[in-house]
C-alpha positions in Angstrom: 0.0 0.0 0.0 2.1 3.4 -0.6 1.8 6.0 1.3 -0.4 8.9 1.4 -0.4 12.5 2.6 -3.1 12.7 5.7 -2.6 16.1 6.0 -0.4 19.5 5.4 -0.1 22.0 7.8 0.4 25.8 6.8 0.3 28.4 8.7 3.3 29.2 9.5 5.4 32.3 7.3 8.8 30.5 7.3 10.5 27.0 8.0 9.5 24.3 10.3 12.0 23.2 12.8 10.1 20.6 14.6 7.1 19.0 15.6 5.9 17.0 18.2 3.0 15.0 19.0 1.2 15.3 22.6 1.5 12.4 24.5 -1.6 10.2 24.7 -3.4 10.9 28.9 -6.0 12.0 30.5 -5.7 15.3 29.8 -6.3 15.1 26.6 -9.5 17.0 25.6 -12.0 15.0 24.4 -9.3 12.1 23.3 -8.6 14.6 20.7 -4.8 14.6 19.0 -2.6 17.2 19.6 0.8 18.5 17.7 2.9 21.0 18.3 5.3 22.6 15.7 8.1 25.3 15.6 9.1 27.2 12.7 11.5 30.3 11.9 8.9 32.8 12.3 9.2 32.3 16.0 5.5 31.0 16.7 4.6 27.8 18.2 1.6 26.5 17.0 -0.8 24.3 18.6 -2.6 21.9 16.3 -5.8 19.7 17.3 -7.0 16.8 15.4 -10.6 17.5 14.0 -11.5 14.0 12.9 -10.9 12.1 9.5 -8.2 9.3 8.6 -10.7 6.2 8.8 -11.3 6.8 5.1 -12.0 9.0 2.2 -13.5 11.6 4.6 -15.4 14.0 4.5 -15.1 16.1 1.3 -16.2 19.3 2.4 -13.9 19.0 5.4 -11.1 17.8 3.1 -11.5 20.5 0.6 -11.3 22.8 3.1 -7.7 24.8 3.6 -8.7 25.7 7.1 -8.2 22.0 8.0 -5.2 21.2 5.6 -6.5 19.3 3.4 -6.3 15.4 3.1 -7.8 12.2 5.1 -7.0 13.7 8.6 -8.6 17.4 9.4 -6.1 19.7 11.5 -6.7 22.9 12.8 -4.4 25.7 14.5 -5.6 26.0 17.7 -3.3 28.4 19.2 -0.4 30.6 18.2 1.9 31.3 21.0 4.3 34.3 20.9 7.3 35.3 22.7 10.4 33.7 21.2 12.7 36.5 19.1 14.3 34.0 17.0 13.9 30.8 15.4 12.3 28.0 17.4 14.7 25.3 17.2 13.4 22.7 19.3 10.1 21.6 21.1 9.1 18.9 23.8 6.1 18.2 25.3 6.2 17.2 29.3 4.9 13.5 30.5 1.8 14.6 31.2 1.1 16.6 28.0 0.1 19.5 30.3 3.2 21.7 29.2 5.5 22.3 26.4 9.2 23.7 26.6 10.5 25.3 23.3 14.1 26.3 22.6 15.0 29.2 20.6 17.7 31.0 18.9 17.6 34.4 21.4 19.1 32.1 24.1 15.8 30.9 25.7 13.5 28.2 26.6 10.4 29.0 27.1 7.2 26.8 29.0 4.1 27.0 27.8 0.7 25.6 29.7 -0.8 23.7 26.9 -3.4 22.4 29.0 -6.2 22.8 29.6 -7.3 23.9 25.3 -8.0 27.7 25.2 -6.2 28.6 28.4 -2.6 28.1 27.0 0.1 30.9 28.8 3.8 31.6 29.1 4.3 29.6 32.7 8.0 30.7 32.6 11.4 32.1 30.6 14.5 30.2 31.5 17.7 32.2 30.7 20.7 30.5 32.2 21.8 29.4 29.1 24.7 31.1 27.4 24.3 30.2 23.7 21.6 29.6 20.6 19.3 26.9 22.7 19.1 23.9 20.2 17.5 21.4 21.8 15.3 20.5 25.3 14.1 17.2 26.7 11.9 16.7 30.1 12.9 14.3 33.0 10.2 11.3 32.2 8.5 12.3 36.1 8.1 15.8 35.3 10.9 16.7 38.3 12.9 18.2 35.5 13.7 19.7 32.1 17.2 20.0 30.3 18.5 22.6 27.6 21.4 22.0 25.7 23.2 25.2 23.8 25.9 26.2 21.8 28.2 27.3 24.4 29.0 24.2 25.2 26.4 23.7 28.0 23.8 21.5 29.4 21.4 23.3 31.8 18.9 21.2 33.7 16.1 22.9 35.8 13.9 22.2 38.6 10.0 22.4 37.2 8.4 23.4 40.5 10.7 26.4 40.5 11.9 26.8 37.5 15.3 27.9 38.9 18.8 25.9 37.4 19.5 22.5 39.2 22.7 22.0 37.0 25.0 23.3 34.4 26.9 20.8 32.8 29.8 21.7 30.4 32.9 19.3 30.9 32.1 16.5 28.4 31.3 20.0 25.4 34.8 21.7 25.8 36.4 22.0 22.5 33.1 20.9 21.1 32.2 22.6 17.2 29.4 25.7 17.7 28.6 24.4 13.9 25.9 22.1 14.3 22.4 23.2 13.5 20.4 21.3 16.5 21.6 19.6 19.7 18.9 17.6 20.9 19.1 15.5 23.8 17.0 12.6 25.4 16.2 11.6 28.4 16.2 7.9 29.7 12.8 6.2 30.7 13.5 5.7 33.9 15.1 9.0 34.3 18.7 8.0 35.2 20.4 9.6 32.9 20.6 11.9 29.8 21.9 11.3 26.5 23.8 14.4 25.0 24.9 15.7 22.3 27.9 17.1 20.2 30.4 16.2 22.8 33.9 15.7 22.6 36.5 13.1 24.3 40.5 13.0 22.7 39.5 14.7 19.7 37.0 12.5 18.4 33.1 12.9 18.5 31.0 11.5 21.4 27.6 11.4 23.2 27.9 11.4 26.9 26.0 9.8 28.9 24.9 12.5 32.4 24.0 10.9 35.7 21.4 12.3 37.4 23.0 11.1 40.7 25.7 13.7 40.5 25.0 15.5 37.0 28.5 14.0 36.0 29.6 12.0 32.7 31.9 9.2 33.0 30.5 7.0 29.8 31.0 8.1 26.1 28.7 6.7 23.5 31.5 6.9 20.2 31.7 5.8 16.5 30.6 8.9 14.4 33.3 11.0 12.4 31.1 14.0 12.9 29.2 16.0 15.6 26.6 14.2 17.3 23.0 16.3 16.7 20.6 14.5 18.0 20.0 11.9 20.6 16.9 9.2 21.3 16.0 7.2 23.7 13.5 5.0 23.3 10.7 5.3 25.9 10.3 1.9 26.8 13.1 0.1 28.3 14.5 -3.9 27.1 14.4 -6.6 29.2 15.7 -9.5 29.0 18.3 -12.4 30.4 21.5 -10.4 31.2 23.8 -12.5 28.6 22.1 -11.8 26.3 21.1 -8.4 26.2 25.0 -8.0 27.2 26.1 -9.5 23.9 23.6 -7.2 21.8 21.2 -9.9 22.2 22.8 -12.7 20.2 23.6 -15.2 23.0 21.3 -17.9 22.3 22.8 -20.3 25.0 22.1 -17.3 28.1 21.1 -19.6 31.2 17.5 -19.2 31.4 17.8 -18.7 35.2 19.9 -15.9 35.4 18.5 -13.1 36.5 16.8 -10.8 33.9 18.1 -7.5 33.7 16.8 -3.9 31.7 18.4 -2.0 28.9 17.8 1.0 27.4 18.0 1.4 23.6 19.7 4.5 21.8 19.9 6.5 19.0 22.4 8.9 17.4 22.3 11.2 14.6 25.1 13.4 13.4 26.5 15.5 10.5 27.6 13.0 8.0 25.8 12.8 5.0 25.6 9.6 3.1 24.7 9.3 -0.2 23.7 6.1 -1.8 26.1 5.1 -5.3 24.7 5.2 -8.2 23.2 1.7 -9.5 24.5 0.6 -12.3 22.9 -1.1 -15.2 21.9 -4.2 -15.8 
């Protein structure tokens, strides 16, 4: 079955940096989806699912430009301003009850995004010293983290919003080149993975304890700066042989005791091409 376009989204004036969808709670109005996108402009827009994508549609609500056209039916729900720059980066918290956007004028701003109509600037975090490229929440809520680049990783306290941390150790000598540095968070909130991070020269991720808001593992292999980080939300389990050996000891005693992994991905600034094909 190929694919096909369920919707297209535009409002905004300029280029989209990133969009998110809400997680799925209770706070969800009316079990309606939610998205959330950044663009050059500035604006973060709020976008709520208005039905559609079971089918054909319908074709009045399709047609229509105020709902983007397409299977699914979006609308704009909410424009928030107060960035100066590009928006760079956006996260929603666990809950879906807040959203933290990172911008180039060295911000990150939180937004209520719950409940629908009453969204608000909660708060303007400014400890950072650089162009804000990328945030990521602490998977309880306790916490949010901003990464920048002047070599920096900020982490703050939600129920103040005052600066827990500043990490900059595992960034010195780190390139100021790279056009987003987003980081993740574990699932079980024990550490973060970072980006763009340097150990004897060569390229690394680090991986920050919340314990002590201290590296001492590299995650290493790319040529280039490391961009962006994942984690995946849900964590591996398994017996501990075999998720030791990347999961290919087939002989792991099956009473040893099982143990959890988390799963991680890296992006960075190579490009690959694929060679041309040649004929046959």
């Amino acid at each position: 079955r190929r694919p096909r376009q369920l919707c297209r989204l535009t409002s905004h004036a300029s280029c989209v940096n990133a969009v998110r969808f809400a997680p799925i709670t209770t706070n969800s109005s009316n079990n309606k989806r939610w998205l959330a996108s950044g663009a050059v402009d500035g604006l973060v827009m709020l976008w709520c699912h208005m039905g559609g994508g079971g089918g054909s549609g319908d074709s009045e609500a399709a047609s229509n430009p105020l709902f983007g056209g397409g299977l699914e039916h979006w609308r704009c729900a909410a424009t928030l301003r107060g960035h100066d720059g590009d928006v760079l980066d956006l996260q929603w918290s666990p809950l879906g009850d807040k959203l933290a956007s990172a911008s180039v004028d060295n911000t990150v701003t939180v937004w209520q995004a719950w409940p629908a109509g009453q969204h608000k600037r909660l708060a303007t975090l400014k400890g950072d010293g650089g162009l804000v490229k990328g945030v990521t929440w602490d998977p309880v809520g306790r916490y949010l983290a901003s990464q920048s680049d002047d070599g920096s990783l900020c982490v703050w306290r939600t129920d103040t919003w005052r600066q827990e941390a500043r990490i900059t150790a595992p960034f010195k000598g780190a390139p100021q080149s790279t056009p987003f540095l987003r980081p993740s968070w574990s699932p079980d909130g024990s550490f973060i993975l970072a980006a763009n991070a340097v150990n004897s020269g060569f390229p690394t991720a680090p991986l920050i304890h919340r314990d002590k808001w201290a590296s001492d593992m590299d995650l290493v292999g790319h040529i280039k700066a490391v961009t962006c980080c994942s984690v995946s939300p849900c964590l591996l389990s398994g017996p501990g042989a075999g998720l030791r050996n990347g999961g290919s000891d087939l002989n792991a005693e099956k009473e040893e005791e099982e143990v959890h992994a988390a799963c991680m991905a890296l992006g960075s600034k190579v490009r690959i091409e694929e060679s041309p094909r040649k004929p046959t």
